[in-house]
Backbone as a chain_set.jsonl record, in Angstrom:
{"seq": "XXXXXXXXXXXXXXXXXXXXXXXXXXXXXXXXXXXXXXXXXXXXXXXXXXXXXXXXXXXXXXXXXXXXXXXXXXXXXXXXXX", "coords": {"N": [[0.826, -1.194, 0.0], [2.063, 1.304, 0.99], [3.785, 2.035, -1.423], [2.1, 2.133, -3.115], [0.816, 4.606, -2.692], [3.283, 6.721, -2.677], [4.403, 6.908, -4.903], [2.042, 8.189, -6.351], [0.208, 6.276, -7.359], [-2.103, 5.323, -6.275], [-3.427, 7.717, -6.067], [-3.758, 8.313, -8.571], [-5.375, 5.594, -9.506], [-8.217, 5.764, -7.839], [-9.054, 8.182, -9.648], [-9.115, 7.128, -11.931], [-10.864, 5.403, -11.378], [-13.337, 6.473, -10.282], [-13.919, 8.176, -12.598], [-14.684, 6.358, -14.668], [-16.925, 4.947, -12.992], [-18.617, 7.302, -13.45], [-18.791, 7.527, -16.06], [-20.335, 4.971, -16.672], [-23.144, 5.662, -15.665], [-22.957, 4.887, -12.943], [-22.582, 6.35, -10.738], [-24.761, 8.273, -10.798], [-27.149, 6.65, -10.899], [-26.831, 6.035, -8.13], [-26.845, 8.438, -6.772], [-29.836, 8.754, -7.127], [-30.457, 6.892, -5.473], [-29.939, 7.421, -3.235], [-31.812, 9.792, -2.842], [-34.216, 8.78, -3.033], [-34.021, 7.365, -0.693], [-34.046, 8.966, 0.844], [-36.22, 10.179, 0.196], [-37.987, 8.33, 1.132], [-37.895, 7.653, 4.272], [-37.733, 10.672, 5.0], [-36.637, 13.773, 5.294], [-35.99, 15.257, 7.386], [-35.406, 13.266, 9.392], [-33.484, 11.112, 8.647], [-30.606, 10.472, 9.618], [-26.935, 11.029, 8.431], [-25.423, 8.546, 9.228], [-27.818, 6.291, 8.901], [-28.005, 6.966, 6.421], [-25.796, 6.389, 4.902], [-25.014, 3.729, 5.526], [-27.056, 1.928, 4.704], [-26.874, 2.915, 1.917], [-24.287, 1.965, 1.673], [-24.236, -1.202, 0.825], [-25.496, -1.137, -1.699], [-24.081, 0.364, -3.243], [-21.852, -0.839, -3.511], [-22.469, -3.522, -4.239], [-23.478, -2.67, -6.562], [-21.169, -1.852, -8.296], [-20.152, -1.467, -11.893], [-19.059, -4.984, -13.449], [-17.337, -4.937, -15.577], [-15.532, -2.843, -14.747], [-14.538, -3.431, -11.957], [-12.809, -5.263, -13.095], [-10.811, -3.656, -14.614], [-9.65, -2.064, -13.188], [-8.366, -3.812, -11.165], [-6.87, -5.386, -13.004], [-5.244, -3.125, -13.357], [-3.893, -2.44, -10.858], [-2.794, -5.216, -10.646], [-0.867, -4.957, -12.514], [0.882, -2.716, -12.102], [1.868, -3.912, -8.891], [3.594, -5.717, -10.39], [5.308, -4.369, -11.788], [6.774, -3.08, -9.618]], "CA": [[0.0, 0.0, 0.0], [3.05, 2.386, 1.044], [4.035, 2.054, -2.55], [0.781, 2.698, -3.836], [0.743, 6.014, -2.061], [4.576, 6.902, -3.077], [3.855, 7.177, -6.242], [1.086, 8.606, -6.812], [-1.04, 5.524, -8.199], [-3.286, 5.113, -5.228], [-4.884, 8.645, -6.522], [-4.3, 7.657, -10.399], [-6.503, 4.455, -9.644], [-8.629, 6.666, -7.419], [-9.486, 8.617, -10.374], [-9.721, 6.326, -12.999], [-12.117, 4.739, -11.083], [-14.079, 7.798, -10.421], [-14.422, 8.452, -14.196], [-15.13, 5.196, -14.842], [-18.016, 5.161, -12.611], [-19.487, 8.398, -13.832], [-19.408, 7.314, -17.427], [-21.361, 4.266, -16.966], [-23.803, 5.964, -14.695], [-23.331, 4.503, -11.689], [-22.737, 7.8, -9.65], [-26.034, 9.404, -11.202], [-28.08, 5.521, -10.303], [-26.484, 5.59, -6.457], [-27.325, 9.715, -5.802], [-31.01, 8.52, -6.914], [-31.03, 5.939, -4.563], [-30.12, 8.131, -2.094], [-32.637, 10.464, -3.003], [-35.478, 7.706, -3.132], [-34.019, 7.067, 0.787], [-34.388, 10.5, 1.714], [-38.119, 10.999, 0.609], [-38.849, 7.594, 2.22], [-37.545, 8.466, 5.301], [-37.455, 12.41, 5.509], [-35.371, 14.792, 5.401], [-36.117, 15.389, 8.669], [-35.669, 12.065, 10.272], [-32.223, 10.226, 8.043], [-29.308, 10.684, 9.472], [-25.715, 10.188, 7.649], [-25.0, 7.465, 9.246], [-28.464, 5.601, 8.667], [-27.773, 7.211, 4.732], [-24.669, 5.745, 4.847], [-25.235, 2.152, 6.525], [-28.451, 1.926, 3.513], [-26.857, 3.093, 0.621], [-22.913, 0.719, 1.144], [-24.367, -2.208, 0.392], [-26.313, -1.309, -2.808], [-23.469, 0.714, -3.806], [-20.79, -2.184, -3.679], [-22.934, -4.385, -5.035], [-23.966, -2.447, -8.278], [-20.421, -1.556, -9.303], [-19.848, -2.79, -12.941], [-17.913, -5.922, -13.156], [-15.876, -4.531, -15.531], [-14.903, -2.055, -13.926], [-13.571, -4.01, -10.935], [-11.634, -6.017, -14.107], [-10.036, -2.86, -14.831], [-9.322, -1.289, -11.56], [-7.476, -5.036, -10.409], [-5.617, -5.185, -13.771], [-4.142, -2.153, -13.012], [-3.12, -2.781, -9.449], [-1.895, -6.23, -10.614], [0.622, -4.304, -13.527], [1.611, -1.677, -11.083], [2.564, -5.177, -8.403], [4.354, -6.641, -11.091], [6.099, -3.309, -12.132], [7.296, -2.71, -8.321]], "C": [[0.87, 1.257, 0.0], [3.26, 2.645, -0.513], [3.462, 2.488, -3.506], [0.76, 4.774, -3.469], [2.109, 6.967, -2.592], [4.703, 7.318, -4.169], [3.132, 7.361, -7.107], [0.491, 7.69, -7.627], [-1.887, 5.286, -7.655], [-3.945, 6.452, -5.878], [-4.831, 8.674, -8.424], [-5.147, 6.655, -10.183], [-7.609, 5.035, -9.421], [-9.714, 7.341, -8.695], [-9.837, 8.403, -11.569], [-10.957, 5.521, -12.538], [-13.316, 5.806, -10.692], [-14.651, 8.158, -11.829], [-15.346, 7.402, -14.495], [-16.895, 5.115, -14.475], [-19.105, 6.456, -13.11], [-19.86, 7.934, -15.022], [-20.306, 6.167, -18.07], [-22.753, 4.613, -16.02], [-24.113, 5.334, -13.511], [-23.433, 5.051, -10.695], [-24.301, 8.5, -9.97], [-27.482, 7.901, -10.145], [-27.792, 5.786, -8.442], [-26.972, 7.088, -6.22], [-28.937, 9.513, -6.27], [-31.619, 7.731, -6.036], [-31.172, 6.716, -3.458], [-30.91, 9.395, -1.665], [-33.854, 9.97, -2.521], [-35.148, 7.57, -1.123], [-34.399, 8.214, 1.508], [-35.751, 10.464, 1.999], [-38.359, 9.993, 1.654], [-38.764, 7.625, 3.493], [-37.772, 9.554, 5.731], [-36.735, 12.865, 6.142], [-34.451, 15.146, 7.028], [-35.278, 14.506, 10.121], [-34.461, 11.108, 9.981], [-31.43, 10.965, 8.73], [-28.009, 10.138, 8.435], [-25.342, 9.042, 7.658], [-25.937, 6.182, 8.811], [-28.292, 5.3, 6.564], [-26.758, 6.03, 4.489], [-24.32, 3.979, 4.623], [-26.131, 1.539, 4.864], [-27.889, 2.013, 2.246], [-25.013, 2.057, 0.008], [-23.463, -0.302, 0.261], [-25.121, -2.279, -1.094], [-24.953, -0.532, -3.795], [-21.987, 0.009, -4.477], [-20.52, -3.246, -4.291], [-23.06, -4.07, -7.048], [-22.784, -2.048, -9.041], [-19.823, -2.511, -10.942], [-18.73, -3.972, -13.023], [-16.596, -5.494, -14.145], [-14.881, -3.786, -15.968], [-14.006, -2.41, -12.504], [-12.561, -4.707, -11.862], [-10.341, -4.589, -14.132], [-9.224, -2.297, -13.58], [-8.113, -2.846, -11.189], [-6.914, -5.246, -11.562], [-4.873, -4.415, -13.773], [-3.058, -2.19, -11.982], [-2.651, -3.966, -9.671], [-0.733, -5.438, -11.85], [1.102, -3.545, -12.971], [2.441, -2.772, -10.082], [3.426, -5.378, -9.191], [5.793, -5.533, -11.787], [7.201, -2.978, -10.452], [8.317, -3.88, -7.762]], "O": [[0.611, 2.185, -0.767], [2.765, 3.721, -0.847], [3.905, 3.058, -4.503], [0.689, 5.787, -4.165], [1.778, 8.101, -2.939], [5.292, 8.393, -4.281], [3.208, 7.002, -8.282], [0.157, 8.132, -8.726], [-2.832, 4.918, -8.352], [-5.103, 6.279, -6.258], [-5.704, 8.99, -9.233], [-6.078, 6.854, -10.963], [-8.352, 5.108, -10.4], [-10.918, 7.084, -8.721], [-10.593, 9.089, -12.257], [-11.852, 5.098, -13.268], [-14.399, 5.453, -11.158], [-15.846, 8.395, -12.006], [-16.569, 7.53, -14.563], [-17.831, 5.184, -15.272], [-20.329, 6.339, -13.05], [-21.062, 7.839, -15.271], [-20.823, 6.117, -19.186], [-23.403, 3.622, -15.686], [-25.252, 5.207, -13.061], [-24.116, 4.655, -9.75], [-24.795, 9.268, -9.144], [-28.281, 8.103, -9.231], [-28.728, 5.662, -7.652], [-27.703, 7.078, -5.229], [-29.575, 10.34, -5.618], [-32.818, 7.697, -5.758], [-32.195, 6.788, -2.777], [-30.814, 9.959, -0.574], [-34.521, 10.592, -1.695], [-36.105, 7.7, -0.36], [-34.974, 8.299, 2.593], [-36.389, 10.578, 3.046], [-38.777, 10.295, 2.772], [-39.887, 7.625, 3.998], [-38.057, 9.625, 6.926], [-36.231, 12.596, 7.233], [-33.319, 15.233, 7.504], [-34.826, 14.858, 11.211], [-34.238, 10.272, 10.857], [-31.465, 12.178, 8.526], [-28.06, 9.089, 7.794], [-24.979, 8.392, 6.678], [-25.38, 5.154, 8.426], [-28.37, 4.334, 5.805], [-27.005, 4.949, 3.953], [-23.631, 3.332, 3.835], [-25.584, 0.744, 4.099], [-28.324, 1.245, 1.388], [-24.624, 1.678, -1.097], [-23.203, -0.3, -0.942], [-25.321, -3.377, -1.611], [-24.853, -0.849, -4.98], [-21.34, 0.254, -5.496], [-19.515, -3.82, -4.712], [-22.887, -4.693, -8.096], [-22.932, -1.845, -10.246], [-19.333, -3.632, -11.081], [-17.581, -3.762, -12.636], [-15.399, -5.575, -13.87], [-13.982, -3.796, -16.808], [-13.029, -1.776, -12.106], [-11.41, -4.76, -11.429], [-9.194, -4.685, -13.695], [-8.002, -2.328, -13.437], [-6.938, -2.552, -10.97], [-5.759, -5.427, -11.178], [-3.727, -4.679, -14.135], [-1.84, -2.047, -12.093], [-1.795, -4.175, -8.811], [0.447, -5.696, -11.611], [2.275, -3.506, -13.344], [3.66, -2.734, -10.246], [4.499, -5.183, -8.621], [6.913, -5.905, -12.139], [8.386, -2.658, -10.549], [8.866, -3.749, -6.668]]}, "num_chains": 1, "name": "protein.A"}
């Protein structure tokens, strides 16, 4: 992980995976979910942490597969480079 950090590929992955996610809409699908949790709940009445707790597991789940392909081919050619 030190290594990762050292050389700036922990925030190159970071941000390839960030893109990534935006351009298959998976950031636009997960801030509707968390929209849809709000109303049902209210505004009033969600906290962050209940937001939070509610929206991991759907968010973890729905990332494209491959997109985790990409993201762990990288970090295995960066390993193999080090």
């Amino acid at each position: 992980m030190a290594k990762l950090v050292e050389t700036g590929e922990k925030d190159r992955l970071k941000e390839m995976l960030r893109e990534r996610l935006i351009q298959c809409g998976w950031r636009d699908d997960l801030k509707e979910y968390c929209k849809d949790v709000i109303r049902r709940k209210g505004l009033e009445k969600v906290t962050i942490e209940e937001l939070v707790a509610e929206i991991t597991p759907k968010g973890r789940a729905t990332i494209p597969e491959d997109v985790k392909a990409e993201l762990l081919l990288r970090i295995r050619k960066f390993l193999q480079a080090t």
